[in-house]
N, C-alpha and C positions, 0 to 999 in steps of 0.2 A: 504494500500500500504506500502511497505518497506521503511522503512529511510535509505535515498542513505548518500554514507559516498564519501569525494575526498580521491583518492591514488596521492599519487605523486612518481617517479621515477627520476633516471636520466638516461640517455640514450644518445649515441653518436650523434653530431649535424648531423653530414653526415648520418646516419643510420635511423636519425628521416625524414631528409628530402628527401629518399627514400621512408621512409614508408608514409610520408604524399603524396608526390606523384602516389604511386599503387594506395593508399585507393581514391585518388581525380580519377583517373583514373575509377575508379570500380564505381564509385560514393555513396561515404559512407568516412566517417571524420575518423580519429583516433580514438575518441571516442569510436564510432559506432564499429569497428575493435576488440578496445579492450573488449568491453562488449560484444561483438560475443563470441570472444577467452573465454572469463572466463566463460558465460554462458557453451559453448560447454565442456569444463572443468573439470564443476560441475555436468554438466547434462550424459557425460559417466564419472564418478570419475576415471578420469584417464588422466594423459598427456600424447602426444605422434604426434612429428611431422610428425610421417612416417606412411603415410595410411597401409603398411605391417601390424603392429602392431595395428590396430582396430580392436576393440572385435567384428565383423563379421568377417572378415578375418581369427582370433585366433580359431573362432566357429567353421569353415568349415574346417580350416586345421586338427584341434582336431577330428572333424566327420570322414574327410579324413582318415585319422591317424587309427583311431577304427575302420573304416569302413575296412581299409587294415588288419590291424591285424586278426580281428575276419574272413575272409575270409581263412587265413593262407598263404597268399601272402607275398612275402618278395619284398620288393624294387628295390635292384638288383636285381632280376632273373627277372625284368621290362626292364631293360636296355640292350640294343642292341647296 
């Protein structure tokens, strides 16, 4: 097993006791939240809060995109 290391941060009181509030809510600690977040992280190496920007999303518009091109379709002459 890996040897766990503590991080420590600082973080605004008001903005902690929201976050511990969701995380209680959802049922799951800060902890638990944060080792979500950094696992999710590491595991697509990349940050990004905006579901737009997930590399499925990035895949399909890229496919879209080629799929248009190679067709010899232009975008505008789509719009009505």
């Amino acid at each position: 097993m890996s040897k766990t290391v503590n991080v420590s941060f600082k973080l605004d009181s008001s903005l902690k006791q929201q976050m511990k509030s969701i995380c209680k809510d959802q049922g799951i600690s800060m902890r638990a939240a944060f080792i979500s977040f950094a696992k999710k992280v590491c595991s697509e190496n990349e940050f990004s809060l905006d579901p737009f920007y997930s590399k499925e999303n990035m895949e399909r518009l890229r496919k879209s995109i080629a799929q248009m091109e190679s067709s010899g379709s232009d975008f505008k002459d789509n719009i009505s």
